[in-house]
N, C-alpha and C positions, 0 to 999 in steps of 0.2 A: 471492791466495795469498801475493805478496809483502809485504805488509802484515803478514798471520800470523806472518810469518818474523821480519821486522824487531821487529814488537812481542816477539816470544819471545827473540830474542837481545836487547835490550832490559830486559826482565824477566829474565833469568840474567845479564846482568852489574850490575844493581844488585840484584841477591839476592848474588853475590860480594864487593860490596862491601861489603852490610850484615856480610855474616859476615867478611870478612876484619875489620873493625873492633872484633869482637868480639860481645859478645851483645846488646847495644844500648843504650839509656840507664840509668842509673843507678836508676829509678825502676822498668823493666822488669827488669833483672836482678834488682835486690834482689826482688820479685814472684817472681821464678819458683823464688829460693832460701828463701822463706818468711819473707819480709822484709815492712811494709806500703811501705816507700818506699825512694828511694836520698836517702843525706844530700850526699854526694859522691863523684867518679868521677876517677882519674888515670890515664894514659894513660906507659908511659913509652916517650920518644922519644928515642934516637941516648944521651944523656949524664945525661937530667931525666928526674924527675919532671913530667907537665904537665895541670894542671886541664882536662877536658872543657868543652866550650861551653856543655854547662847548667850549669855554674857550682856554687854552693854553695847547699844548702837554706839559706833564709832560718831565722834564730834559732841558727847552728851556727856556729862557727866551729872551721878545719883548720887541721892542717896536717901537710904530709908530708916525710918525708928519706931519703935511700939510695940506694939501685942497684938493677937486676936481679936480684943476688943476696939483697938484704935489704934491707925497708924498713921506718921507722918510723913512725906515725900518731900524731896527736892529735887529737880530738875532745870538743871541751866544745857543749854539755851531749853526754853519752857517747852512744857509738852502739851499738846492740843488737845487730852483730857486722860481719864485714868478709869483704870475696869476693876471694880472686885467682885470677886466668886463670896460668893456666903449660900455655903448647904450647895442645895444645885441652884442658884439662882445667881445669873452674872449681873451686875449694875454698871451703870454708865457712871460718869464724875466727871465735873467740867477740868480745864488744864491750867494750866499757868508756870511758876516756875515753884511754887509750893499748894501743897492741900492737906487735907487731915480727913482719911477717911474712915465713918464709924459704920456698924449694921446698918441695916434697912430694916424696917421693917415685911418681913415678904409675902408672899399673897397668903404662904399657909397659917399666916397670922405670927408667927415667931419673928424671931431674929434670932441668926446664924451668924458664930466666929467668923473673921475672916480667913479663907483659906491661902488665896493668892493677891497680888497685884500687881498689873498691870499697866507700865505709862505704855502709851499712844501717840504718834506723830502723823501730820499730815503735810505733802508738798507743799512746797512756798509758804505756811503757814506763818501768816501773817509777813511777809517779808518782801522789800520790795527789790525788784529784778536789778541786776546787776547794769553798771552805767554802758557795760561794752554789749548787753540785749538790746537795751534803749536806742544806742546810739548804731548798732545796727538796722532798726527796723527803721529809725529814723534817715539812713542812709540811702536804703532802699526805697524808701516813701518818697523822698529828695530825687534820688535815679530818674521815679517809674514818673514825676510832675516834668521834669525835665525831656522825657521819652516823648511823654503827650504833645507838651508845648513846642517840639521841635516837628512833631506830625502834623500840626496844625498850622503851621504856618506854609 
């Protein structure tokens, strides 16, 4: 029985601290906000902005400036939108290759600092396929006309 105990108080304090850290990594929150990945995740501490430990999606480069009250982003190649935590409430923000995100106001009628932010990516966003996809499908399509027409005759 002691065992049970320990492991349960165990299990509720690192569920406390998963959540007190927020909604988890950049890759799981951008997912739950209908995002395919997180490109980067900032944490603001005491005076800064400060990059989480997974670091920066490789191909992207950031960067961030501001306060609690207001901060500004940048993100090349552009990010498909941006998440901030204020109090317990996450908000969505559209993307681009910059934004300026301030409180909301939230349903319990305040506005809350911001704690974190998160940029967001989504597959292919906005980009067009590469000429050697195109020109395979195009290949194929050419093959399978060719297939036809010679059964047909």
């Amino acid at each position: 029985m002691k065992r049970i105990s320990v492991i349960a108080i165990l299990f509720l304090f690192a569920m406390s601290v998963v959540f007190a850290n927020g909604v988890g990594s950049p890759d799981e929150e951008c997912r739950q906000h209908g995002f395919d990945y997180g490109i980067a995740k900032w944490d603001w501490v005491e005076e800064a902005y400060v990059l989480s430990a997974e670091g920066v999606r490789p191909g992207y480069t950031v960067s961030i400036s501001g306060d609690a009250a207001s901060a500004t982003w940048k993100c090349n190649p552009g990010a498909a939108g941006a998440l901030s935590k204020e109090g317990t409430y996450t908000y969505v923000h559209s993307g681009g290759t910059s934004g300026t995100v301030t409180p909301s106001l939230a349903p319990d009628g305040k506005t809350h600092d911001i704690s974190h932010i998160t940029l967001c990516g989504n597959e292919n966003d906005g980009q067009v396929p590469e000429f050697t996809t195109i020109g395979a499908g195009l290949a194929l399509l050419g093959a399978g006309a060719i297939i036809c027409r010679k059964r047909k005759k």
